[in-house]
C-alpha positions in Angstrom: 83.6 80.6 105.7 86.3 78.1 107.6 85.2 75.7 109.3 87.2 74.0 112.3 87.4 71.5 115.0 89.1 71.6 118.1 89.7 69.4 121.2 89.3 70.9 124.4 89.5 68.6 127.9 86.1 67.6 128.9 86.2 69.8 132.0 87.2 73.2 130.3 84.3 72.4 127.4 82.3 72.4 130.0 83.0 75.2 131.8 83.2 77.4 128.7 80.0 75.9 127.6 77.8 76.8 130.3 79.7 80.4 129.9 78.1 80.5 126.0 81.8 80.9 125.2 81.4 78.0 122.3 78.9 79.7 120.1 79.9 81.0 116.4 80.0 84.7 117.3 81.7 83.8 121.2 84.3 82.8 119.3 84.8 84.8 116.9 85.2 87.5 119.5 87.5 85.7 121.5 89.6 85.1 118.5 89.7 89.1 117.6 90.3 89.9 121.1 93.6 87.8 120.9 94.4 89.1 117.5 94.3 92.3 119.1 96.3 91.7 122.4 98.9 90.2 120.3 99.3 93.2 117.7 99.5 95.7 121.2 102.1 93.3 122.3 103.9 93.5 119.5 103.5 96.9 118.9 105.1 97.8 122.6 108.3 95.3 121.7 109.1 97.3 118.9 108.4 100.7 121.0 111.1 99.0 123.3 113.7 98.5 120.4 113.6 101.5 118.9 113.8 102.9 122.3 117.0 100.9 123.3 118.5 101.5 119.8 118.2 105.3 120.6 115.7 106.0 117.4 114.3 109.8 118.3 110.3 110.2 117.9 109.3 111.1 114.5 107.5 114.4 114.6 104.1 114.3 113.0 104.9 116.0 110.2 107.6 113.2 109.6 104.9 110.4 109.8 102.3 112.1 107.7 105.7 112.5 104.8 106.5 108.7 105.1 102.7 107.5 105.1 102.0 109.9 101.6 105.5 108.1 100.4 104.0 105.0 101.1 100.9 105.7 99.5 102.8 106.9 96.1 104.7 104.3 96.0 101.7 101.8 96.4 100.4 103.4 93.5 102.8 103.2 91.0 103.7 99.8 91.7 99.8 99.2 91.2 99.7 100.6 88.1 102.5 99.0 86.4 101.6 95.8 87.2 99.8 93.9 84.5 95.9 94.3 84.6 96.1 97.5 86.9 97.0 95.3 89.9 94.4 95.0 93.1 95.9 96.8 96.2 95.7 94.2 98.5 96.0 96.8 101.8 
């Protein structure tokens, strides 16, 4: 477990005190929450550049091919890598 410190102005402590927004698991939610918005966000810029770049939508089918050639490739690069290799995905 990481532990951290961080400064806050007196005022906004306060405030996010007294709305049990400082405990452990507060925190920790408000931290996944922002992980979260930011992946969407960053999800919808790249829907905007393929869209601009004129990239046609993949057809299911298409997807479901690439994911499985993914996959195969993850696994032979796994297992020739010394000691078996620990997918790390």
């Amino acid at each position: 477990m990481t532990r951290i410190e961080i400064r806050l102005p007196d005022e906004l402590a306060q405030r996010a005190k007294s709305a049990g927004l400082l405990s452990d698991t507060a925190i920790q939610d408000l931290l996944e929450d922002a992980i979260r918005r930011q992946a969407g966000r960053r999800l919808l810029e790249v829907a905007e550049r393929i869209h601009a770049a004129g990239i046609p939508p993949m057809s299911m089918e298409e997807i479901d091919a690439e994911v499985k050639a993914c996959r195969a490739e993850r696994r032979t690069r796994r297992q020739t890598m010394p000691g078996g290799g620990a997918d790390r995905s």
